[in-house]
N, C-alpha and C positions, 0 to 999 in steps of 0.2 A: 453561449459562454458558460463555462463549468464554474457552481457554484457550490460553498456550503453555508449552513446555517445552524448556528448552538443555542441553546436558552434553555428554559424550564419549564414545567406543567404541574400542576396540581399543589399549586403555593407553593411551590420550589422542591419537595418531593420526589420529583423525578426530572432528573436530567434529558435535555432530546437532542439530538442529529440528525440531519438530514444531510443529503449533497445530490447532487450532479454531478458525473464522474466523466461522461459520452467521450468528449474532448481528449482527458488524462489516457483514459487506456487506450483512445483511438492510436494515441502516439506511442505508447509502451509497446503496441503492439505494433505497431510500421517499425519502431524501432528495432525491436527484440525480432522479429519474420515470425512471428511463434504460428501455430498451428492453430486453427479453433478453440479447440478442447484447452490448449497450456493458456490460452489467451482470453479464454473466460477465468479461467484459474487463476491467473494471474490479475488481471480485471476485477475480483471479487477483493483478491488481496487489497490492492492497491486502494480499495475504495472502504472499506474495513479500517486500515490502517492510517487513512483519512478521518475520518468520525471518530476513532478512537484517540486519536491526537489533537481532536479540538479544542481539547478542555486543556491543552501542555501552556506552560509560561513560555514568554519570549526566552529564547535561547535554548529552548528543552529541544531534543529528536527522540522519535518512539519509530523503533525497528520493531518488524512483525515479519517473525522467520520459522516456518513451516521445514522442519525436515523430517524426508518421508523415505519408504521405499516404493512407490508407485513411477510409473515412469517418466516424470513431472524430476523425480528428485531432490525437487526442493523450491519451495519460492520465496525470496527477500523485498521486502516492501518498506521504506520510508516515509518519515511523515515529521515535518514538524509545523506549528500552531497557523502559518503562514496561509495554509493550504498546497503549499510545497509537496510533492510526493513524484517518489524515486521508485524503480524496483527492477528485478528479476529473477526467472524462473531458469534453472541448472539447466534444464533441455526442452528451449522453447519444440522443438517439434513433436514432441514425445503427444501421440493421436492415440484413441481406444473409439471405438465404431459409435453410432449413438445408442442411448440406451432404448429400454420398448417403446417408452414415451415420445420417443425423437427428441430426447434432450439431450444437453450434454453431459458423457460419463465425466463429471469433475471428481465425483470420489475414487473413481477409478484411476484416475493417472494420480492423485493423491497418495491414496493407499494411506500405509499405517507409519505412524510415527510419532512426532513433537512436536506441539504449535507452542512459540514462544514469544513471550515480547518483553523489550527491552527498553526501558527510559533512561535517558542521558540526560542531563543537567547541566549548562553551561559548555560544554564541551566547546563547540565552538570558537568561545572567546577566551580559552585558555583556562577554565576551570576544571579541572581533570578531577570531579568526582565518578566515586563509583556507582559502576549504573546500577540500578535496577532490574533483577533478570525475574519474569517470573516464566512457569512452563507447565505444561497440561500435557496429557498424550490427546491426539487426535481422536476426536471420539465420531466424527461424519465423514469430514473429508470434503462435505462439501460447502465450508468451510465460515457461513454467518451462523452455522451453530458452532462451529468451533470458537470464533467469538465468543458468543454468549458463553459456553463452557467456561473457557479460561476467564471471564469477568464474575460469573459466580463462584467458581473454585479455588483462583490465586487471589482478586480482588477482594471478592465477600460482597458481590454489586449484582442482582438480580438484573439481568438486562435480556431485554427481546431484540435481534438484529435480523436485519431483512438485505441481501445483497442481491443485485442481478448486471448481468451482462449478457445482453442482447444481440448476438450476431448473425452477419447472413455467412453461411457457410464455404463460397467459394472465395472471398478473397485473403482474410474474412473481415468484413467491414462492420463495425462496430455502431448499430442503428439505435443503442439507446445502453445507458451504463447508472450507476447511483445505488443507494442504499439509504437506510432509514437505524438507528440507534439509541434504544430507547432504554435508559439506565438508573433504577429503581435506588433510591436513595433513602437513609434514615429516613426514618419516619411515613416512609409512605403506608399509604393504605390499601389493605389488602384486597378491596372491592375495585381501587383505582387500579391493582395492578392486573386481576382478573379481564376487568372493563378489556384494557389496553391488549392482552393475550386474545382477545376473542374478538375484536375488532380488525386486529391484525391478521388473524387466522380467516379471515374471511372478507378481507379485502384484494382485492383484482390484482393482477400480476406487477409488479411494480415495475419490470422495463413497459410491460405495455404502454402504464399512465404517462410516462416518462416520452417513449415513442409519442403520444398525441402533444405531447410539450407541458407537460408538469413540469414545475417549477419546485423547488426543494419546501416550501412553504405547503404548496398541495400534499408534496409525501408524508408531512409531517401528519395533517388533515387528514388525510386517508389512515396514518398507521394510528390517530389519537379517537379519530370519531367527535364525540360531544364532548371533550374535554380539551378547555380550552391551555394553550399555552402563549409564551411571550419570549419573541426574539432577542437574544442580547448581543452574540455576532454576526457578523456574515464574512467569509472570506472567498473571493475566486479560488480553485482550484488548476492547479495545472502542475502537467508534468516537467517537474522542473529537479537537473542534475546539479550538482556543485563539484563536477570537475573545471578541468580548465587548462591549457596548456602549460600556464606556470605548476602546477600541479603536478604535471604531468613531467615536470622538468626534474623538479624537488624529487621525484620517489626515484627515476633514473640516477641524482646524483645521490640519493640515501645506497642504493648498492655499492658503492664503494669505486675507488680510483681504477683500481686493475679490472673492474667489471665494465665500467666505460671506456677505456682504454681496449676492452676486446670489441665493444661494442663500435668502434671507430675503425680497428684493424679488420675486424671481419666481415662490417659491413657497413660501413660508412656513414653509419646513421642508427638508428634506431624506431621503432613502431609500437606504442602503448594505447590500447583497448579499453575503454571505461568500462566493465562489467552491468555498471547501470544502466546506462543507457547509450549504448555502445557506440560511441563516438569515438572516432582513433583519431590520436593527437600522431604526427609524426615530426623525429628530430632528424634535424638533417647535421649532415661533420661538424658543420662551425657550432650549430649549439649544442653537441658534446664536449667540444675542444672549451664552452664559455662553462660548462660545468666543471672541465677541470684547472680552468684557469680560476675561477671560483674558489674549488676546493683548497688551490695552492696559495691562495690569501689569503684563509682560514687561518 
């Protein structure tokens, strides 16, 4: 089961994240059909803007939206405090060969562009504030340093992030997923943060640990070393949409009477696509015909 976990180190100084993502992108990605390379890429997203949303209030969402010109085009990622995460990438198949390493090109189908994130506040429950935008250019592409960028540059928050996603190449199955986010706060000390940079730069590949069965409490261990910390939440993860067919109803009858009325004359129905996580809701005649019976009681 995909987990995460928040709390602090170093008398509250530095903020930490961990998770377990395996599960989340295993389904992003059966969802999405994406190709290796989009479905690491996407995978990184998704688990970034997990960690990065742990610390949001009940009611908050934090969108993390990469636009690039790489062949990727772009990926939209979701997160709110729950452990909830949503996402997708413009052209799940978009593939580049592996690099020398035999890894994958993630900066290559990235390319150049804007990584942005966006926090919503109440939105949900009918609190229409305005969000939050902040935005960096892409300075890696391969994309926990992109993180880290945008949290020291738009935030003012020194942070060390570690993302991986683990796959076998033919299907591509997803054999181990997580990240680690480690976010330097007032007051911290500068030897703690060195400490934390040089531990982490010389700790083991993080899907490996993950692959033998670490648990998000280990990743923290492996990216902290002798510095102790203490757990405040824990949340499961999973990849979870908030469409719905009522949903699906509502934005058919937002286009208006004469656009459902063609939609019933030309084809007797209609078929809506959740771009998240691509579930298609389909209406059949009568539930056009209750959309316009609807709108005519209005």
């Amino acid at each position: 089961m995909d987990k995460l976990i928040h709390g602090t180190a170093a008398e509250g100084t530095v903020r930490v994240m961990a998770a377990i993502t395996t599960d989340a992108v295993a389904e992003a990605i059966r969802r999405h059909q994406t190709s290796p390379t989009a479905g690491a890429a996407l995978g990184r997203t998704l688990t970034g803007a997990a960690l990065l949303g742990a610390s949001q209030k009940d009611f908050d969402r934090l969108t993390v939206k990469i636009e690039s010109d790489g062949p990727v085009g772009g990926i939209t990622a979701e997160a709110d405090p729950n452990g909830n995460v949503r996402g997708y990438v413009k052209n799940p198949h978009a593939e580049l060969p592996p690099r020398v390493d035999g890894k994958f090109d993630v900066r290559g189908v990235i390319g150049k562009g804007t990584f942005y994130v966006i926090r919503e506040s109440g939105f949900d429950i009918g609190l229409h504030r305005e969000p939050y935008v902040g935005s960096v250019p892409i300075v890696s592409g391969e994309i926990a340093e992109d993180f880290a960028y945008y949290l020291a540059k738009s935030e003012q928050i020194p942070a060390a992030v570690s993302l991986g996603v683990l796959l076998r190449n033919s299907d591509p199955f997803v054999m181990a997923a997580g990240g680690v986010m480690i976010q330097m706060l007032p007051g911290a000390n500068e030897h703690i943060v060195t400490m934390i940079e040089d531990t982490m730069a010389r700790a083991p590949h993080l899907t490996s640990i993950i692959k033998e069965g670490a648990s998000p409490k280990d990743l923290l261990t492996t990216a902290l070393g002798v510095i102790d910390f203490e757990v405040l939440g824990e949340e499961q993860v999973l990849f979870q949409c908030t469409c719905s067919f009522e949903k699906a109803v509502g934005m058919i009858g937002a286009l208006g009477r004469d656009e459902v009325e063609s939609m019933i004359e030309e084809d007797s129905g209609a078929v809506m696509t959740c771009g998240f996580c691509n579930e298609t809701y389909t209406l059949e005649r009568e539930d056009l015909e209750g959309i316009l019976l609807a709108s005519g009681a209005n």
